[in-house]
C-alpha positions in Angstrom: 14.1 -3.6 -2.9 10.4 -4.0 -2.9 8.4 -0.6 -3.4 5.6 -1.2 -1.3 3.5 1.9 -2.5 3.1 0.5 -6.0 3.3 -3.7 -4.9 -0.3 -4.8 -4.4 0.4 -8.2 -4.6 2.2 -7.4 -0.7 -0.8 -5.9 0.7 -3.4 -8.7 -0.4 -0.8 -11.4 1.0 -0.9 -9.3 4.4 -4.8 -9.1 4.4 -5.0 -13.1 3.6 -2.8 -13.7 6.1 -4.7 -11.8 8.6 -8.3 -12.7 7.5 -6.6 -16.2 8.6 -5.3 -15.6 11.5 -8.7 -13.8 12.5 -10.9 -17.1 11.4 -8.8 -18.9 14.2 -8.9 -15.7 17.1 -10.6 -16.2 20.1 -10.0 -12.2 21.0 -9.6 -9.7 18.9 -11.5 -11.0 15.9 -13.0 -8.3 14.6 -9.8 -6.0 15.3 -8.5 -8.2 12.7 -10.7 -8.0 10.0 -10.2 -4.0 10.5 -6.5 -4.2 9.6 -7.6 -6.9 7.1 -9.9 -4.3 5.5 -6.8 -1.6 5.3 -4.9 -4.0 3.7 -7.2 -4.4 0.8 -7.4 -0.5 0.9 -3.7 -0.1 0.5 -3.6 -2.6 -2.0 -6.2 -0.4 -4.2 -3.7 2.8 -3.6 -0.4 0.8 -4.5 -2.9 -0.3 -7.9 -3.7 3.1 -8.8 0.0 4.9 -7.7 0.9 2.2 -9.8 -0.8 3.0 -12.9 -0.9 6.2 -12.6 1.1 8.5 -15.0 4.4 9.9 -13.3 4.2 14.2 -13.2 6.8 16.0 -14.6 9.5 17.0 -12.8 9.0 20.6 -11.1 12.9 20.6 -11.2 14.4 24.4 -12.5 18.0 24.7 -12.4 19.2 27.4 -10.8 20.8 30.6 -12.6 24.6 30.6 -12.5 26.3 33.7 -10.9 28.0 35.6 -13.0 
């Protein structure tokens, strides 16, 4: 299963594929472009989630009754 928060590659397909499908709009043109733009944004998030270091786990156990 793809992990789209880290996959940046899937977010600068989408924003292609709409920056294309803008070029050809009659309406609606610069709507596209928009989502286009957030694309590329989320592509920049997935890079850095991506890269970033993973936190340690907050995980305690919890005490055993006695």
């Amino acid at each position: 299963m793809t992990d789209f928060l880290t996959n940046a590659e899937h977010w600068r397909k989408r924003a292609e594929r709409t920056r294309e499908l803008a070029a050809v709009a009659v309406k609606d043109q610069g709507r596209l472009l928009k989502v286009a733009e957030e694309y590329d944004r989320l592509a920049a998030l997935a890079e850095r989630r991506r890269s970033a270091p993973v936190p340690p786990s907050p995980y305690v156990p919890a005490s055993r009754p006695e």
